[in-house]
ZALUM-682093 format. One record per residue (C-alpha): x, y, z. Coordinates in steps of 0.25 Angstrom, whole numbers, plus 5000, padded with zeros to 4 digits. Example, Ala and Ser with C-alpha at 12.3 -4.5 7.8 and 13.67 -1.06 7.14 Angstrom:
BEGIN
504949825031 505549965029 
END
This chain:
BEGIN
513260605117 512160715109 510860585111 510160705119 509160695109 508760555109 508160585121 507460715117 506860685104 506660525105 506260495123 506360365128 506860295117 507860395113 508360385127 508460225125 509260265112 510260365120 510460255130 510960165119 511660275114 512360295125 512760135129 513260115114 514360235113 514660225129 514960085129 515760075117 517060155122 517160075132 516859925122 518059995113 518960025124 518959875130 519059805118 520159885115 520959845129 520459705125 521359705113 522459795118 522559685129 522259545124 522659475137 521759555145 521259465156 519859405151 519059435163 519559605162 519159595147 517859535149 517559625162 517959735152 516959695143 515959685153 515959825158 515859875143 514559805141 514159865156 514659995151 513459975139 512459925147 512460045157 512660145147 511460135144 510660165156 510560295162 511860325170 512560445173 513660465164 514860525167 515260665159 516460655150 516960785145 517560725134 516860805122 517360945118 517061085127 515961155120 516161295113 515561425118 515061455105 514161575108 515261645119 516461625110 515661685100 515161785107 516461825113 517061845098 515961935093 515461815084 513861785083 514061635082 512761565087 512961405092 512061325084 510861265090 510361135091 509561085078 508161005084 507760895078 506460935068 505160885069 505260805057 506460725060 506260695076 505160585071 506160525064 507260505073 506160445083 505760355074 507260315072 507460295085 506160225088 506660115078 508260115085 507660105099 506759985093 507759915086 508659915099 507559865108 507059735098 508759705096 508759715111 507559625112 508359515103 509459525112 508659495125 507959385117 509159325114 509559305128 508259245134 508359155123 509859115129 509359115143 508059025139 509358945131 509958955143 509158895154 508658785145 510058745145 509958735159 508858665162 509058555153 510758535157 510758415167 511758415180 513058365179 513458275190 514958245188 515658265202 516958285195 516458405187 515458475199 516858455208 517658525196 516358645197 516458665212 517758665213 517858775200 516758865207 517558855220 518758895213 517959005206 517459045218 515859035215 515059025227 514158935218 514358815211 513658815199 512758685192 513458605182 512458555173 512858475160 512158505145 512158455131 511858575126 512958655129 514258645123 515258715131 514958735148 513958855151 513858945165 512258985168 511559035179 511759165185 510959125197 511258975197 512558945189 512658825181 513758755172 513358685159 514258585154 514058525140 513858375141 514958335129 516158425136 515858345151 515858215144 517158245136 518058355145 518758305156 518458365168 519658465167 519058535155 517658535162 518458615175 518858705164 517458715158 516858735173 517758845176 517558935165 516158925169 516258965183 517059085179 515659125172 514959125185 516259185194 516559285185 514959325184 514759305168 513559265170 513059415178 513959495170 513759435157 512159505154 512959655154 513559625140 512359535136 511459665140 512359755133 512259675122 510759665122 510359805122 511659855113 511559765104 511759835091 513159895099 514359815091 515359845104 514159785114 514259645108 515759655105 515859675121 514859575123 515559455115 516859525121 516559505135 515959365133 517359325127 518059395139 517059315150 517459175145 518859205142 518859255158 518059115163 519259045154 520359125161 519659095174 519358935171 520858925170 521058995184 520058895190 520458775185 521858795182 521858735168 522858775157 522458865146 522758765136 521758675140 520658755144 520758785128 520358665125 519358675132 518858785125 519158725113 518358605116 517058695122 517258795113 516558915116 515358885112 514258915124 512858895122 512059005121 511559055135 511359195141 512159325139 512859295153 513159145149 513659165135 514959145131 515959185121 515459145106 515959015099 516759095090 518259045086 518659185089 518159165104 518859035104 520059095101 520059195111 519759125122 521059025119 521859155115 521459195131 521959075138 523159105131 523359225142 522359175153 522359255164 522159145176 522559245188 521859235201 520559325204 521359415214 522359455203 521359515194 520859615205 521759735197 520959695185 519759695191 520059835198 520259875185 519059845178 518159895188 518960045186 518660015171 517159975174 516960095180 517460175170 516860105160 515460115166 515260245170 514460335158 514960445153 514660555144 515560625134 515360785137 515960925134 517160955143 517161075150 517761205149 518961245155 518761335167 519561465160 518761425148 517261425154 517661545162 518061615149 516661585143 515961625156 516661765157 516261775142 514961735142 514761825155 515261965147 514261925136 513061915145 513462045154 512862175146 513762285139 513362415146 513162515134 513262675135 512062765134 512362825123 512562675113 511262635121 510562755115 511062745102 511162595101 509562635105 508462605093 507662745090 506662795097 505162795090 504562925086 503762995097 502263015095 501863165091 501063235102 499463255101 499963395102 500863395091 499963325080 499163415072 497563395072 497063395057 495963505054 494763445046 494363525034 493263625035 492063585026 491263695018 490063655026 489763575038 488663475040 487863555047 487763655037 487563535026 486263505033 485563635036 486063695022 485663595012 485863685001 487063715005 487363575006 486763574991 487563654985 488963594992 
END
């Protein structure tokens, strides 16, 4: 896309800039096309939108290494400025690259010294920002106490069964947290706020356990640092944190749909338990977070169990077949360049260029009067004539052996 330059005139930290160059307008087609197949079909199942959003924020993140990209002839053929010219008997020269001068090369370094600094102390705010969470995080962990309730562990083996975890995760039980909470990417555990074990029933708490297990079967808790690392070094990208909160929406609409598959509950009232939670999760980790406690999310995630889809895993394989074709796709990188010319075309320009470099034979008799003149010969030493010296009235000798005669000259 013409950022050649950045590399020549500005090194390493010009090839950073080009990088993120690159992510921003590579990954934003793609952020636009989803969104809008998101809202030409509202009742899109919840786990293809939030896979969809998934691969977008992959597609940012790997745009910005140092892949390969794929050639798309998608920009206009060039012209063959000086052969057309040249074939109409026209003198029309193609203009030449203007370099940057001397005085103005300091100040684009300078300018993009002070954007690549910029860039790196946001994404030092964003990094902070999730130790800060993790340190949060395994605070919260260390000071939840075991539940031991029989019914409810029964109602979480049975759930991970049904989900089909080869681990049970830990139930542990905090006064900290308002709504449950899934953790631990190497040892899970379920968090469950005191107040909502000693008011729900149990029902509600199989619903509450099940959306959590849908976390760890479904992998949220892996998958979810590729829109929170996208998000952390595109920061200042409107359409990175719009896919961001876009997919965290997606991913607990999914564990809904998939909570009501595992526990068989109606939709009505798994609402009220969403109304009674709310969604308001502590703040953990980019993998743990969940949607914001905004009453928009609210309303969308009850709009969704309006149209819930609760199908088995082995009727979804077309839609995942599907999405990996569009994964591929979407990650590959690609590079917009000039299309070729047609085969009658470039052999036209050939041929023409060809006559132009083989040379005209010209007749004697142009050559010699097409040649300049010839320079004046030098005269003979024969030929040039010799100057005779005038004679004196007297020679030198006479002068000194005369001296009168001398006198009287």
């Amino acid at each position: 896309m013409g950022t050649e330059w950045l590399m020549t005139d500005f090194g390493w930290w010009g090839s950073a800039l080009e990088c993120l160059w690159r992510a921003s307008w590579q990954g934003a087609p793609w952020a636009a096309l989803v969104w809008a197949l998101t809202r030409a079909v509202p009742r899109m199942p919840s786990a293809l939108r939030a896979g969809l959003w998934w691969l977008v924020s992959l597609k940012f993140v790997l745009s910005l290494g140092t892949l390969s990209p794929v050639p798309l002839p998608l920009l206009p053929m060039p012209v063959q400025a000086g052969v057309e010219s040249m074939g109409q008997g026209a003198s029309m020269a193609a203009p030449l690259p203007v370099a940057p001068s001397r005085d103005a090369l300091p100040w684009r370094q300078v300018g993009a010294a002070v954007l690549l600094v910029a860039w790196g102390l946001g994404v030092v705010w964003q990094l902070k920002g999730h130790v800060r969470a993790w340190n949060a995080m395994r605070r919260l962990r260390l000071r939840a106490v075991p539940l031991r309730q029989p019914d409810i562990e029964k109602a979480l083996r049975e759930l991970s069964s049904a989900a089909g975890l080869r681990r049970v995760p830990c139930l542990l039980m905090s006064e900290e947290v308002t709504s449950p909470l899934a953790m631990g990417m190497l040892s899970p555990v379920v968090v469950l706020p005191a107040q909502g074990v000693r008011c729900l029933d149990l029902e509600a708490l199989r619903m509450a356990l099940a959306h959590e297990l849908a976390h760890f079967q479904r992998r949220d808790l892996w998958l979810g640092w590729v829109p929170a690392l996208a998000e952390s070094v595109l920061f200042f990208h409107p359409l990175v944190r719009k896919t961001a909160r876009e997919y965290a929406l997606a991913r607990e609409e999914a564990c809904d749909a998939e909570a009501l598959r595992l526990t068989g509950a109606a939709p009505g009232d798994y609402g009220q338990l969403l109304l009674a939670f709310g969604v308001t999760r502590t703040q953990g980790t980019a993998a743990a977070l969940g949607a914001s406690a905004h009453i928009h999310t609210l309303h969308r995630r009850l709009s969704m169990l309006e149209h819930v889809d609760v199908s088995a895993p082995r009727r979804r394989t077309s839609l995942r077949a599907a999405l990996l074709l569009l994964g591929l796709a979407v990650l590959l990188p690609f590079q917009l360049v000039a299309r070729e010319q047609p085969e009658s075309q470039r052999a036209r320009s050939d041929s023409a260029a060809q006559e132009l470099a083989t040379p005209v034979a010209v007749a004697p008799e142009v050559t010699a009067a097409m040649a300049p003149p010839a320079p004046p010969a030098a005269p003979s030493p024969e030929t040039v004539p010799v100057p005779v010296p005038p004679k004196l009235p007297w020679t030198p000798d006479e002068a000194l052996w005369a001296p009168e005669r001398a006198d009287r000259c």
